[in-house]
C-alpha positions, 0 to 999 in steps of 0.5 A: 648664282651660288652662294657660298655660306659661311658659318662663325666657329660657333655656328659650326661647332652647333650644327655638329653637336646637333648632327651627333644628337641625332645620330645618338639618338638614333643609335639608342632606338636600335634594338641592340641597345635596349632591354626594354622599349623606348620612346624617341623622346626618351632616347633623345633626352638621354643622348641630350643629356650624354653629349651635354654631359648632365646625366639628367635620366628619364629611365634607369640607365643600368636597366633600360640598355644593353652593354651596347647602349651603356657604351653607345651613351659612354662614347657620347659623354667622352664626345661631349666632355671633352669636345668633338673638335678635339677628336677631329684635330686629333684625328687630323694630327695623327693622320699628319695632316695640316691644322689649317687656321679656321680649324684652330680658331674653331678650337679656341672657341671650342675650348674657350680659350682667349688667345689662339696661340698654343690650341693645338698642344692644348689638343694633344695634352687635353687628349691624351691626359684625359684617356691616361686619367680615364685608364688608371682610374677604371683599373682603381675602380675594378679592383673594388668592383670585380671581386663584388660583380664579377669580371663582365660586369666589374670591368664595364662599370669601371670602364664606365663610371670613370668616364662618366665621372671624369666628364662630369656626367653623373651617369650612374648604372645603379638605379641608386646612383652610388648610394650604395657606396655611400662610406666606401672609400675607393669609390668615394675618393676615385670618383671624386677626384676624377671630377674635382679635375675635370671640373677644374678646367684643362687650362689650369691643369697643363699650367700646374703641368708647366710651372713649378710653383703657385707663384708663377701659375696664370691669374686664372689658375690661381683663382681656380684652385683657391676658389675650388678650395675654399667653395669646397670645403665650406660646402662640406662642412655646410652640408655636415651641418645642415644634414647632421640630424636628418634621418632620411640622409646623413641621420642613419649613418655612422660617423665615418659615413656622415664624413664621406657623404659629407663630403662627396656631396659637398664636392659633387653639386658644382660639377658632377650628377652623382649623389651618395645620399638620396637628393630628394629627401635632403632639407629645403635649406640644403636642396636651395644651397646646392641650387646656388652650387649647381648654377655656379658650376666649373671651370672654364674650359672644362667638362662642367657647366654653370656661369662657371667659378671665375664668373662668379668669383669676378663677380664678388670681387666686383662688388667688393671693389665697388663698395670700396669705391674703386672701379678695377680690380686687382687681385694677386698683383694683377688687374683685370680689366674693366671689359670683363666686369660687362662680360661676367655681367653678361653671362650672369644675366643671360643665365638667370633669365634662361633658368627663369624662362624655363622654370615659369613654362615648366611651371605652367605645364607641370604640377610640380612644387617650386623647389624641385622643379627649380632645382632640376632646371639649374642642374639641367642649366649647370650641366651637373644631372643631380635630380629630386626625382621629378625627370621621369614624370615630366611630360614630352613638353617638359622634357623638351624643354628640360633638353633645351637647357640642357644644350644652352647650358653646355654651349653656354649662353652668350654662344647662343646669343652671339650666334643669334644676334651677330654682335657688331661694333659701332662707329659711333658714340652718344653723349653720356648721361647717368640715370638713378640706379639702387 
């Protein structure tokens, strides 16, 4: 008798960013898109690290592939940003086929969205917002890229880097990343700004589409953008300070250099890869500052990583709460509900043990020192690609477990728990009973 297997929308959504992996994978061994020879596993941790949007790299991206493997990696950064169901579903609206209710509910999982109601026009903007903003932003780009590299490799870079940079990807096709840009303008404000708004998350900004004042945004919004705000600019300033004297970063530069880099690496670490100063020769007390930056990660339902801001924020706001001797929370004359506090609780902790999990193998395998390999395991967790340089000497075990935090930190813990562990609600209740805690 055959039996009919049913998978939940996260089992599904799984097995097809599994099946793109491999054929990524696959794509990037093909001689047409590479220069120089590849292993498979070289190949599959950049297709990992494409499609999870990292930009982690074991060989320069600019060097090894052709302009058919760059654009091979660049549609999997656009697959992986902004989802695979979200091209399915607009495939299927363009076609004038039905949207059908598992389709929607796969959608709302995909898109982290708590209500499925108003999925699908989420869809529509989502898609066409992102390629608008994709499009003006390489024109922006090859006008200060053409005249230095030419028209082939001018207008490819911007077709590339702007979507690397709006799916928070952090791929770069110069083996410096954009440290070569470190005090233009154009490219600091064009990148910046295009991860700034994919890292926000695509619900806040079809709210600020919508309404016409703060006032009227949802609770979620809100709490985005100021936390982006103020996370921000303290970690610009933080930076400036941290970093002011150190020769081997912002020392040598001018003072309109210092700002720039300031604040590019200020905005960077929560969501995009790219660094106009180089990482590894940062302070200890800077590499561990932007370690807390990189786990905290994005927005919810954006093209960034992390436990995501307003985890981290619900988190706080809870403790503040607490020490107050109050057990809700409210904030802009709004209550949050007490589940949430179990569920942020839930993803903070799942997170840590999976960073944790992976530092102590990796640092059973690898002769690495402590910071750098945490710092490259919470930027592998946190989707985000900034590295000290230590990815290209990983062994194939290290690597391996490099590209499975890579995919847990994009699909996100709890999803791979739920997904594992079939979660149920239970009919009945024990009797309460405190224990001592603190």
């Amino acid at each position: 008798m055959n039996k009919t297997i049913k998978l939940t929308p996260a089992q599904l959504l799984i097995i097809v960013f599994i099946f793109f992996i491999f054929i990524g994978t696959i794509l990037l061994l093909l001689p047409f898109s590479t220069n120089k020879p590849i292993t498979f596993i070289d190949a599959f941790f950049t297709t990992v690290s494409a499609m999870t949007v990292t930009g982690l790299g074991v060989v320069d991206t600019g060097t090894y592939f052709t302009y058919v493997g760059q654009f091979i990696i660049a549609l999997l950064i656009q697959l992986g940003g902004l989802g695979i169901m979200t091209f399915s579903v607009f495939i299927f609206i363009v076609l004038g086929k039905k949207i059908g209710f598992k389709h929607r509910l796969i959608m709302q999982h995909a898109l982290n969205q708590v209500n499925i109601g108003g999925v699908i026009k989420l869809v529509k903007n989502l898609f066409f917002f992102s390629i608008t903003i994709e499009f003006i932003a390489m024109i922006f780009l090859a006008l200060r890229l053409v005249p230095e590299f030419g028209w082939k490799k001018g207008l490819f870079s911007s077709f590339f880097h702007s979507i690397s940079a709006f799916n928070n990807a952090g791929f770069a096709l110069w083996p410096d990343n954009l440290i070569q840009f470190v005090g233009d303008p154009i490219i600091n404000i064009v990148i910046s700004s295009l991860f700034i708004i994919g890292g926000i998350g695509f619900t806040v900004l079809i709210d600020l589409k919508e309404k016409n004042s703060f006032s009227k945004l949802s609770l979620h919004s809100k709490m985005m953008i100021v936390g982006t705000l103020v996370i921000n600019i303290v970690s610009i300033l933080l930076i400036f300070a941290l970093e002011f004297r150190n020769p081997q970063t912002l020392g040598g530069l001018t003072m309109v250099e210092k700002l720039w880099a300031s604040y590019f690496q200020g905005v960077s670490p929560r969501t995009a890869g790219f660094n106009t100063i180089d990482i590894g020769l940062m302070n200890d007390p800077t590499i561990f500052y932007i370690t807390i930056l990189m786990f905290i990660g994005a927005g919810s339902a954006s093209t960034g990583g992390g436990i995501k801001l307003t985890t981290f924020m619900v988190i706080l706001l809870s403790t503040f709460f607490y020490l107050k001797g109050r057990d809700d929370i409210q904030i802009y004359r709004r209550n949050i509900p007490s589940g949430y506090i179990a569920r942020v609780t839930a993803i903070a902790m799942t997170s840590v043990l999976v960073v944790v999990l992976a530092v102590l193998l990796i640092n059973i395998i690898e002769p690495i020192p402590f910071l750098p390999l945490l710092f490259e395991v919470v930027s592998a967790f946190g989707t985000v690609g900034l590295s000290m340089g230590i990815t290209a000497s990983l062994t194939v075990l290290g690597k391996l477990i490099i590209i499975i935090v890579m995919f847990i930190g994009k699909i996100g813990p709890l999803t791979l728990m739920f997904m594992l562990a079939r979660p149920q609600k239970s009919n009945f209740k024990y009797p309460d009973e405190e224990i001592l805690t603190g």
